[in-house]
Structures are given as structure tokens and as C-alpha cells.
N, C-alpha and C positions, 0 to 999 in steps of 0.2 A: 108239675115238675119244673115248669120253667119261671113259675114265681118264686119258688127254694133256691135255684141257681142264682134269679136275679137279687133276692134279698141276699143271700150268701154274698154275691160281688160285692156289693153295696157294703158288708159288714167288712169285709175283706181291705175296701177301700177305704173308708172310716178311719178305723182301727190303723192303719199306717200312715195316716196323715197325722193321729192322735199321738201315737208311739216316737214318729220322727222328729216331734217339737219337744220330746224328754229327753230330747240328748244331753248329755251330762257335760259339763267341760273337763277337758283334759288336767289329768295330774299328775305332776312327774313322778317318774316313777322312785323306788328306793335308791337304786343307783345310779339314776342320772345327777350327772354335775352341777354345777351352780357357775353360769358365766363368769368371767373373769370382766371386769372394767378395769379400762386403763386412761388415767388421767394422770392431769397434776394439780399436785394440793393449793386451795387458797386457805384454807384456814384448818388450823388442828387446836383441840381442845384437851389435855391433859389432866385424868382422871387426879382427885384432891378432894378427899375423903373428909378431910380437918377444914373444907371450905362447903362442903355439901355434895360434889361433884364425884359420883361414885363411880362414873365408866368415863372413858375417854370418849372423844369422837373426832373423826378427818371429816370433812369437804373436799370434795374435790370437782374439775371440771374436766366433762369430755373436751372431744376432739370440736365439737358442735359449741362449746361454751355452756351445755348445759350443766348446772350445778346437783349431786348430791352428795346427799349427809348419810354417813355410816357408823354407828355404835361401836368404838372397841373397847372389848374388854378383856381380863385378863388371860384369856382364854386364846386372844388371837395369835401367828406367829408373825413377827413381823422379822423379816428379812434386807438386809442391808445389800449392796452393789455385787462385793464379794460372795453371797449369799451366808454370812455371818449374821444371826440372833441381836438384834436391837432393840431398845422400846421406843417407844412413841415418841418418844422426848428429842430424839435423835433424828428426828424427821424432820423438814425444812419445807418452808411456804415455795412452791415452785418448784419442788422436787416430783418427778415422773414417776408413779408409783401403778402397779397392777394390785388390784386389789378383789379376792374372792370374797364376794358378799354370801349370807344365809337371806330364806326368805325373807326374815325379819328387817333385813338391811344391818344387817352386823357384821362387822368383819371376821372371815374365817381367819384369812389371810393377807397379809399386805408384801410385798415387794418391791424395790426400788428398783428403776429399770434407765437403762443409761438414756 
């Protein structure tokens, strides 16, 4: 009886050291948000279809100086001071913008922020 208990513990113990190392990484879930960054633009690229250039893209840098790059494409809204519908074009190297990225690093959203 007490070699069935003790090989029982033993599988017991096994068996949860084995299961604790499959832990999955977390994934957001359907309705969780997508951070907002807020920076200001050092460089904006301007989709030109007649040049090959079929999506737009910003750079921009945090608070930190660190720089990224985000995909816009027609699909994003971009928002001007007033909260007035603007496009890209309209946006300026230095200008403070918030911007909601997709996982992808696309702009959902951009906003110009005083």
C-alpha cells in the first residue's frame, strides 16, 4: 500500500512540474484595446501609387527619443486639433500626434494633440 501512495506522489509531482512549463502566453483578448502612443512625427511618408508607394507611413518619437514606424493606410482616421477629418498630407514633421496602432504596427488612428 505504501509503494502505490508513494509512486502515486511521485506521478502527482512529475506531472505538475511537466504541465507548469506549458503555459501558454497570454493573448488579448477580443475586446481589449490597443495602446495609444504619443509622440511627435519626425518623418511622414505619403502614399503614391503612380511612384510605387501604395500605403502611407509616420515615424514618430516618444517621450524617450525612441523612434517608430507605422503603416497608414486608407482605412486610418486621422484627426486634426479641432477633431476635424484630415489626411496625411496635412500633418507636419514636429507635430504631437496620439496615435492607435493594430498589432501589425498600422495606424488605426492618429490625432493631433496640442
Amino acid at each position: 500500500m505504501k509503494k502505490i501512495v508513494i509512486v502515486l506522489l511521485a506521478l502527482v509531482f512529475i506531472s505538475s512540474a511537466t504541465f507548469a512549463q506549458m503555459a501558454t502566453p497570454e493573448k488579448k483578448s477580443v475586446g481589449e484595446k490597443a495602446k495609444a502612443v504619443v509622440g511627435k512625427i519626425v518623418n511622414i511618408t505619403v502614399a503614391e501609387p503612380a511612384k510605387g508607394i501604395n500605403a502611407g507611413a509616420i515615424t514618430i518619437a516618444d517621450a524617450v527619443g525612441k523612434t517608430t514606424t507605422y503603416t497608414v493606410n486608407s482605412t486610418a482616421k486621422i484627426l486634426g486639433t479641432s477633431l476635424d477629418v484630415i489626411t496625411l498630407n496635412k500633418l507636419k514633421i514636429g507635430d504631437k500626434i496620439k496615435i492607435t496602432p493594430t498589432e501589425t504596427n498600422e495606424a488605426k488612428s492618429i490625432k493631433v494633440v496640442k
